[in-house]
C-alpha positions in Angstrom: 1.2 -100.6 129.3 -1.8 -102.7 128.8 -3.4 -106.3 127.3 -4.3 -106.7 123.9 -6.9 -109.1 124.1 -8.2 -111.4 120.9 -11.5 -113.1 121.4 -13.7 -113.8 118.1 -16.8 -114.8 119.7 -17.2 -116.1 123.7 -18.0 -113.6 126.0 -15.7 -113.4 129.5 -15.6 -111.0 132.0 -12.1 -109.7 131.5 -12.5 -106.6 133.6 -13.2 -108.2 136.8 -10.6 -111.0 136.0 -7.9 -108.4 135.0 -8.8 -106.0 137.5 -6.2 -105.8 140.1 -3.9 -105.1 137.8 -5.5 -102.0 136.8 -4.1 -101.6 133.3 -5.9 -100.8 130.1 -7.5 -103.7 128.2 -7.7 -103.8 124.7 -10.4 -105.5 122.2 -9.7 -107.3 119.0 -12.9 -109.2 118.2 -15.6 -109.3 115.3 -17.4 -106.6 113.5 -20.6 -107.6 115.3 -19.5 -108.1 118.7 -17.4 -104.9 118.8 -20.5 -103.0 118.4 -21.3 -104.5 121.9 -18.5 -104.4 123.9 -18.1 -101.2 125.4 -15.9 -102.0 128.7 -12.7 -102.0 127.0 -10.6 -99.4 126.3 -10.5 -99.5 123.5 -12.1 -101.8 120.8 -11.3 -102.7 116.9 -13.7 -105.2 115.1 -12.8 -107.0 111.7 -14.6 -108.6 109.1 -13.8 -112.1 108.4 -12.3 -112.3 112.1 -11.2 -116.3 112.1 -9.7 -115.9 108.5 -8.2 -111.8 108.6 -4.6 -111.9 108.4 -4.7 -108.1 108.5 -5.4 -108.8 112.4 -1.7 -109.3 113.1 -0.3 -106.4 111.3 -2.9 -104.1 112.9 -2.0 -105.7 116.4 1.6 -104.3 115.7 0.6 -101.0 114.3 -1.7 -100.8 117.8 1.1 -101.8 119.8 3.4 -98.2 118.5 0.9 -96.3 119.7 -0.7 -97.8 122.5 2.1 -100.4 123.7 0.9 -103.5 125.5 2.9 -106.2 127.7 0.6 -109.4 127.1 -1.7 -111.0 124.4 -4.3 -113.2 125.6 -6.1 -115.4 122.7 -8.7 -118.0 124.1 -10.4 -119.8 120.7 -8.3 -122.6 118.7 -8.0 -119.7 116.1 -6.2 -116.9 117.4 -3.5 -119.6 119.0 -1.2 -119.2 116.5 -2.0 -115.2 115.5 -1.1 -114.5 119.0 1.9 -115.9 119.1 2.9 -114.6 116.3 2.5 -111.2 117.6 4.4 -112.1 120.6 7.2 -113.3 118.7 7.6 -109.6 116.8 7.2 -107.7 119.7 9.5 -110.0 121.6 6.7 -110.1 124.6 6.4 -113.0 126.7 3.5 -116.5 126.5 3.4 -119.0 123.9 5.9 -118.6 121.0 5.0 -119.7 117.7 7.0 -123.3 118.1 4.7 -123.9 120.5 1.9 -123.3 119.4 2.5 -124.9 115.9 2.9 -128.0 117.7 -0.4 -127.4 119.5 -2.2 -126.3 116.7 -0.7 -128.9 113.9 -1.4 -132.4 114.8 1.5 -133.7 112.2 4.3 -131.7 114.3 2.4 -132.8 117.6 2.6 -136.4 116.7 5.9 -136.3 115.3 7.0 -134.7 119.0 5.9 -137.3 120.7 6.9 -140.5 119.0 10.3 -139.1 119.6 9.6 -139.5 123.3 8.0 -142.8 123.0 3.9 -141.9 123.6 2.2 -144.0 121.6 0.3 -142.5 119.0 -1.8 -143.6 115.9 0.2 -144.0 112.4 -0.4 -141.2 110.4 0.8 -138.9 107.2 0.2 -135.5 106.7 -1.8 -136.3 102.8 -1.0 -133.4 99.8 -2.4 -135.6 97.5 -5.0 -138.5 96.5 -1.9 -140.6 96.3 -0.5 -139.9 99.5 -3.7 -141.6 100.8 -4.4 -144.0 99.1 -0.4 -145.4 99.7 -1.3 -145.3 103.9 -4.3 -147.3 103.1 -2.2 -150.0 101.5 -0.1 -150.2 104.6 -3.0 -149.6 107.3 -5.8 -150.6 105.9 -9.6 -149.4 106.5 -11.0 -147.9 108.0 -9.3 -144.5 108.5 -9.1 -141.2 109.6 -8.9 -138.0 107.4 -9.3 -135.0 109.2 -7.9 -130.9 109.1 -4.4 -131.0 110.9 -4.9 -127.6 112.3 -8.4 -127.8 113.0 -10.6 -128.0 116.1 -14.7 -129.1 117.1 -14.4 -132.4 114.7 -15.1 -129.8 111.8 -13.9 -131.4 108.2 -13.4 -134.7 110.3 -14.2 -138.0 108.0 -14.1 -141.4 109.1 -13.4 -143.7 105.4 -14.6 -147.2 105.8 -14.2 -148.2 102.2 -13.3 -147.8 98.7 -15.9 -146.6 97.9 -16.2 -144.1 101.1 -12.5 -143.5 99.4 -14.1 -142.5 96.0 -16.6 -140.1 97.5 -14.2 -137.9 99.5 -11.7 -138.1 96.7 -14.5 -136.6 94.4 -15.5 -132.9 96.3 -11.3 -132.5 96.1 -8.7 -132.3 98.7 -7.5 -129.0 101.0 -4.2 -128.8 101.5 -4.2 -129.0 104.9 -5.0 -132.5 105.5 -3.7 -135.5 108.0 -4.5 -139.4 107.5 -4.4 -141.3 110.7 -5.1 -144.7 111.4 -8.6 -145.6 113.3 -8.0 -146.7 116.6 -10.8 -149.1 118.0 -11.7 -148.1 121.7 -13.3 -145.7 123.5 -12.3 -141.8 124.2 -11.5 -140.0 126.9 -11.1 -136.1 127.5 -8.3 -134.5 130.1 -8.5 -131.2 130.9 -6.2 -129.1 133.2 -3.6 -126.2 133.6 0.0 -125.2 133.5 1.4 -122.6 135.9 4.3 -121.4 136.1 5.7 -124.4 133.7 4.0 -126.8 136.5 1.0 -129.1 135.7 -1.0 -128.0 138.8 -4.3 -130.1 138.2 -5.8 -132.2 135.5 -8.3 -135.1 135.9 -10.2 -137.0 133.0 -13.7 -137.4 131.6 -15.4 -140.0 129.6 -17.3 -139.1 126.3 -20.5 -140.8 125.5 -20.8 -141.4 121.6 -17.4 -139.7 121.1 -16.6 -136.2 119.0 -17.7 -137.3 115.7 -21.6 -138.3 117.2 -22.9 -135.5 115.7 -22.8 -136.7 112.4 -24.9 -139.4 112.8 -27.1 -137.0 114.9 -26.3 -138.6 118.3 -26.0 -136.4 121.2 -22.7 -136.1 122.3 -22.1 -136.5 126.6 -19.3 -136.9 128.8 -18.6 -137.3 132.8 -15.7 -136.8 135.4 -13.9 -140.3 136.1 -13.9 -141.7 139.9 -10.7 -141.2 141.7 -11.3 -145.2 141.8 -11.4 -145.6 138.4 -8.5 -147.7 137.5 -8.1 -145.5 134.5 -8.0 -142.3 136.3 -4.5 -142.5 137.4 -3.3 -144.0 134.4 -4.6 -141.0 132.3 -3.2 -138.3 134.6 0.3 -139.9 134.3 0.0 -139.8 130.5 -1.1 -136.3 129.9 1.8 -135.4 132.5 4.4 -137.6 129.8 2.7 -135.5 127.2 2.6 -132.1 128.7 6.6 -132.7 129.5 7.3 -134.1 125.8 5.6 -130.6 123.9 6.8 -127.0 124.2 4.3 -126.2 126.6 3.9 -122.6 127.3 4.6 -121.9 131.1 0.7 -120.7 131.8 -2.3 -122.3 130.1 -4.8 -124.1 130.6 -5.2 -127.5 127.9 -7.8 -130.2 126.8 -6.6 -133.4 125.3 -7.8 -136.3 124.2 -6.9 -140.0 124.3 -8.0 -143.4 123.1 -8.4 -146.3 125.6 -8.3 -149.2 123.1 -9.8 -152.5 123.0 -6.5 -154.6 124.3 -6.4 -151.7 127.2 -3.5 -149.4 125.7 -3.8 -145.4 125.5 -2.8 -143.7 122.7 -2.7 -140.2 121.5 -5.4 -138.5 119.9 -5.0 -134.5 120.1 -4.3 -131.5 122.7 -4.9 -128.2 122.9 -3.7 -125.2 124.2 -7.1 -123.7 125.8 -9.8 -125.0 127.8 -12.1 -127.6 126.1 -15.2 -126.5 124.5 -18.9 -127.6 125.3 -19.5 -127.9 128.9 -16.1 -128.4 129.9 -15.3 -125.5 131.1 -18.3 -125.4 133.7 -17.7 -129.1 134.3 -14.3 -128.0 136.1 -16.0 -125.3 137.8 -18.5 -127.2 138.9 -16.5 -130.4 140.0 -13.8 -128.8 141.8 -14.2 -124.6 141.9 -11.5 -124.1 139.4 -12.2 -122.1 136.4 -9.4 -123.1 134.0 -9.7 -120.1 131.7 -9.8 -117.2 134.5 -7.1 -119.1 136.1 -5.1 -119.3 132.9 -5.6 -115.8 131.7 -5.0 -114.6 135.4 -1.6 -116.2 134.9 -0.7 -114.9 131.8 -1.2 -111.5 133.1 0.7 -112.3 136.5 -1.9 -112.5 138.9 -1.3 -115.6 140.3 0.8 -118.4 139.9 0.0 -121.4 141.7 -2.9 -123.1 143.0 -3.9 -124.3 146.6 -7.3 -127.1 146.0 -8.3 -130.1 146.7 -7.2 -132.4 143.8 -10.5 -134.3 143.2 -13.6 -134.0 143.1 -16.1 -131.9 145.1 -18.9 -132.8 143.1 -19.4 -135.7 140.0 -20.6 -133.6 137.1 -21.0 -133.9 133.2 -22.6 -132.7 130.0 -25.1 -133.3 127.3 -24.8 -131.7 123.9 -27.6 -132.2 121.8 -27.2 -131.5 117.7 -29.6 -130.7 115.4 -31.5 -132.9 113.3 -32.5 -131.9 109.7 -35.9 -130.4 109.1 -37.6 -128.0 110.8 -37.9 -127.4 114.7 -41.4 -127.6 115.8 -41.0 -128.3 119.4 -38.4 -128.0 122.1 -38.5 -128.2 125.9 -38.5 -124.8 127.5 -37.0 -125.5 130.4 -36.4 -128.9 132.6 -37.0 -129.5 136.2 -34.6 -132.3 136.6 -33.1 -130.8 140.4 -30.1 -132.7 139.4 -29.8 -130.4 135.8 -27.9 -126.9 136.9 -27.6 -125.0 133.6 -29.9 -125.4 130.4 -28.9 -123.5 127.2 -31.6 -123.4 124.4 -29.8 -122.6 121.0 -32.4 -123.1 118.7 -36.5 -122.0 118.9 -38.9 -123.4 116.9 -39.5 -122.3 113.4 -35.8 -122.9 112.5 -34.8 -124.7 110.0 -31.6 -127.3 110.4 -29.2 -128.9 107.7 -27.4 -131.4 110.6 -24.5 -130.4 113.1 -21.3 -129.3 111.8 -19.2 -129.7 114.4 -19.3 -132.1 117.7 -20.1 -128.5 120.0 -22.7 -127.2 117.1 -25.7 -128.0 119.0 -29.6 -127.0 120.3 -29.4 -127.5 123.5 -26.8 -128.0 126.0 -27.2 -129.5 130.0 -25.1 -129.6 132.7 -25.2 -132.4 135.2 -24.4 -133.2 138.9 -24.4 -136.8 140.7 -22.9 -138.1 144.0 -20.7 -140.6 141.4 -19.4 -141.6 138.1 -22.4 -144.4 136.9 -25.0 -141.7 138.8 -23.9 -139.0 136.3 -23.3 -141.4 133.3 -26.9 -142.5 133.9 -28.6 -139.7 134.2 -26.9 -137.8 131.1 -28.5 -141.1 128.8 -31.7 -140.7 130.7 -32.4 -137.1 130.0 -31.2 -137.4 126.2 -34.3 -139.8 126.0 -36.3 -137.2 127.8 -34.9 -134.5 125.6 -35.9 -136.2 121.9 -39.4 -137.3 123.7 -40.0 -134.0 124.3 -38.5 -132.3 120.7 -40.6 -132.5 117.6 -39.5 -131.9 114.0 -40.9 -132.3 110.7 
């Protein structure tokens, strides 16, 4: 038997990973990266890939012919459509009531207030009405935001009637949440389940927050101090939070949590994959754990525990920057910063930019390394400043 793999866009050396087991691998992926992905077995590419529900029927039709024991999915998107094949080939990983919860933030939030974890008030809104009635209870500002959606896409922040107004005006999806807008800063964990343990997680700050891109602020974070007094306090949350859900047995998970002004966490979101950005690398970085080989590595059987040291090797972080609108004129080629250990250029000049549409839609992405906490915080604002010194655009 073999792995059916679903992976719309990010490239990961699956072969390697996978290869002890020495099993076919199979590729469901996009029309244009099919075309390039020739170390699979065998490959299918669809048009439309984050919106094709033909993907699930074909993934059965596949499976008569060319039977496969595990389904691996790694994007927000194919969560759910993997599970859903598991669930009709009766194969084993994340079941669909699991990752409903993980994918819809209405039944995530409504799992855990019935275990007590704080978390913001909040309606699932099918109408105008159904908003404006949680605004005469909570007040402004709020949140309005997709309930199965992921990278602050479709996020809005209303501050106002006439904020109200506006949104009202373009028309409402259907699949829409209204929270209330907690005050306070937020913070990022990021870890992995194994074998229905939570063998590591440890928590990072964000600079500007998810939704900086729309004001065209860069968007940073950094690994916490084991001394931060918060540190401990976030681990132990996650852990209540990761017990309250139907976790799946193996995955790896980024979550995110307010520390508000009076010095209370609540609830924002989790996922069911490793964070996006620089996270990823972060974690590599930081501690020599790669939380999506490790995950997938599990899924498959590989392994199924870990044996590391629980903090950090390293202090580490990340700088997204987003797009402006205009054109691109100028942007740094490269930077010598000995304390920079990955630059990603996105963008060249010539391009033309309408604004970021998503917190990780960006030009340029850095990853950092300090000897502590306020030595990466400080370096990620000082090379932002460097960063729009040194890019031009008209």
């Amino acid at each position: 038997m073999g792995i059916l793999i679903l992976n719309r866009s990010a490239y990961y050396p699956y072969n390697e990973w996978l290869g002890p087991l020495k099993e076919e691998l199979f590729l469901f992926t996009t029309k244009e990266r099919a075309e390039a992905s020739v170390e699979f077995e065998h490959v299918e590419g669809f048009n439309e890939y984050e919106i094709n529900d033909s993907i699930e029927v074909r993934a059965i039709e596949f499976y008569r012919k060319y039977p496969f024991h595990t389904v691996i999915a790694t994007s927000e998107f194919d969560i759910l459509r993997a599970a859903r094949i598991r669930d009709y080939l009766d194969l084993a990983g994340q079941n669909v009531v699991s990752a409903l919860t993980y994918r819809n933030k209405v039944i995530m939030k409504e799992t855990l207030i019935r275990h007590q974890i704080p978390v913001p008030n909040f309606v699932r809104a099918q109408s105008a009405i159904d908003i404006y009635k949680f605004i005469e209870t909570n007040g402004y500002p709020i949140v309005i935001k997709p309930f199965d959606g992921s990278g602050s896409v479709g996020v809005e922040i209303i501050y106002s009637v006439e904020d109200l107004y506006d949104y009202l005006s373009k028309g409402l999806n259907s699949n829409l949440e209204v929270e209330q807008f907690i005050e306070g800063d937020m913070y990022h964990i990021d870890g992995i389940v194994l074998s229905g343990e939570l063998e590591f997680c440890w928590p990072s700050k964000y600079i500007n927050g998810c939704l900086a891109h729309q004001d065209s602020k860069f968007n940073g974070s950094f690994l916490l101090g084991q001394d931060n007094p918060l540190t401990g306090r976030l681990i132990q949350f996650i852990k209540d939070v990761i017990k309250a859900l139907p976790t799946p047995s193996n995955t790896s998970f980024h979550a995110e949590v307010f520390h508000t002004l009076d010095d209370k966490l609540v609830f924002c979101e989790i996922a069911s994959r490793t964070g996006g950005g620089f996270i990823r690398e972060t974690i590599i970085q930081a501690f020599d754990l790669d939380l999506t080989k490790t995950s997938i590595q599990a899924q498959c059987g590989i392994i199924s525990e870990l044996n590391m040291k629980a903090t950090p090797n390293i202090y580490s972080g990340f700088l997204l920057m987003p797009s402006q609108k205009g054109e691109l004129i100028n942007i740094p080629d490269s930077c010598n910063a000995s304390w920079v250990t990955k630059y990603e250029i996105d963008a060249k000049p010539g391009d033309f930019f309408d604004g970021s549409s998503s917190s990780v839609d960006t030009i340029a992405k850095f990853l950092i390394i300090g000897s502590s906490e306020s030595e990466v915080h400080s370096r990620i604002n000082q090379l932002a400043l460097w960063f729009e010194k040194n890019t031009l655009w008209e």
